[in-house]
C-alpha positions in Angstrom: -27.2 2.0 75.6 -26.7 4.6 73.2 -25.8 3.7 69.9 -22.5 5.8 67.6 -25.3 6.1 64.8 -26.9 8.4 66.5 -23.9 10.7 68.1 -22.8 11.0 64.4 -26.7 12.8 63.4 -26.8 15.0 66.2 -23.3 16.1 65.5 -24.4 16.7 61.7 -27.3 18.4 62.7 -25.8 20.9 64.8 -23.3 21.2 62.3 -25.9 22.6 59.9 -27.2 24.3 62.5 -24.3 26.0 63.1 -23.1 26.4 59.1 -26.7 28.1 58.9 -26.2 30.7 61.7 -22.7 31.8 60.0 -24.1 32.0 56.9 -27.1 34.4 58.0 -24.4 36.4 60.1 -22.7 37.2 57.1 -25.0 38.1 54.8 -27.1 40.2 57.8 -23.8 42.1 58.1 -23.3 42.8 54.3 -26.9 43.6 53.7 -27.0 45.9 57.5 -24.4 48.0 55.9 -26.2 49.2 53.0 -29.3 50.5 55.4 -26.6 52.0 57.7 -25.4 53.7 55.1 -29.0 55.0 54.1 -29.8 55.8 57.5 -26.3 58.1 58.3 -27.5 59.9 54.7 -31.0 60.2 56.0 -29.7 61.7 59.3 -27.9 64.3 57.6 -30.8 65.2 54.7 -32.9 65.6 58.2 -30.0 68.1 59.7 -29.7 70.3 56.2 -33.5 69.8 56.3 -33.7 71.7 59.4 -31.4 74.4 59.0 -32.9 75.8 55.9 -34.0 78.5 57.2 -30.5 79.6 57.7 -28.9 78.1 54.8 -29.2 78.7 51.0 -30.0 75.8 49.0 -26.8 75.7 47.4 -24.9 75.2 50.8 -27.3 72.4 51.8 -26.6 70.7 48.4 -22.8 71.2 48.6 -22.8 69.7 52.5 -25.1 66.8 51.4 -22.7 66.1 48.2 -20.1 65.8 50.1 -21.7 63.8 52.6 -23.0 60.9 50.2 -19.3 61.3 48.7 -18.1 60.0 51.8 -20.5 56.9 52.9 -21.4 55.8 48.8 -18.5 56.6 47.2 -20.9 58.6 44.9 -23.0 61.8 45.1 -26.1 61.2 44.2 -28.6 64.4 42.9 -30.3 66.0 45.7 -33.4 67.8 44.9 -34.6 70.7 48.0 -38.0 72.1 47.6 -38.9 75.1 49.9 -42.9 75.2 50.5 -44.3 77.7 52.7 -44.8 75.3 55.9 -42.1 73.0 55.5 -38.3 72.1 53.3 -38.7 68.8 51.9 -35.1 66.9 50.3 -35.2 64.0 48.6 -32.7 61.9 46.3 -32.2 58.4 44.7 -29.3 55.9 44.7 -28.3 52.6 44.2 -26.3 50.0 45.8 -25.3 46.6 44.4 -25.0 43.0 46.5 -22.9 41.4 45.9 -22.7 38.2 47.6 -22.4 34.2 47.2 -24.9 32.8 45.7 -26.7 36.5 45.6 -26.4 39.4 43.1 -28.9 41.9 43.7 -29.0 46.0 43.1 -30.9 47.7 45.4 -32.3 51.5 44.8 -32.8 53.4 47.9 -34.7 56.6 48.2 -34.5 58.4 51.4 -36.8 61.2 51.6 -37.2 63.8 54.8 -39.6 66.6 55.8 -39.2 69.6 57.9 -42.1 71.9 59.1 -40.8 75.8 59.4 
């Protein structure tokens, strides 16, 4: 015979179980946007990376701008140095957490290479 005490702590527990698993949901959401966000601007350094052969620096800058502008909300400084094997582009931005119980900044710093 099964006693009612006992239905009432399984329920409970999967209850916290289940309160648990929503909870890391949502912050795994908010937190997965900020690196998707990071890797679409690191996808496009890598494009402008490899096209500057073709390309002056002042295009690639204008087309990453205006890039950033559209997934941050912000254009962050890009910095393009030419050597005389590969282009490297770099910049440095922050994005802020903001989340129950959680307030945290975090600085990215995507960075790309590209051989000639």
């Amino acid at each position: 015979m099964v006693s009612l005490h006992r239905r009432g702590t399984s329920t409970f527990g999967c209850l916290v179980m289940l309160v648990l698993f929503v909870g890391a949901v949502y912050y795994g959401i908010h937190v997965g946007e900020i690196y998707w966000r990071y890797y679409e601007l690191l996808d496009g350094m890598r494009q402008q990376a490899r096209l500057a052969r073709v390309f002056p620096d002042d295009s690639i800058r204008l087309h990453l701008t205006a890039q950033a502008d559209s997934l941050l909300g912000e254009s962050p400084r890009f910095v393009i140095q030419r050597g005389p094997a590969r282009t490297t582009i770099s910049t440095e931005y922050s994005e802020t957490l903001e989340l129950p119980l959680l307030k945290r900044t975090i600085v990215l710093r995507p960075r790309v290479q590209e051989p000639f």
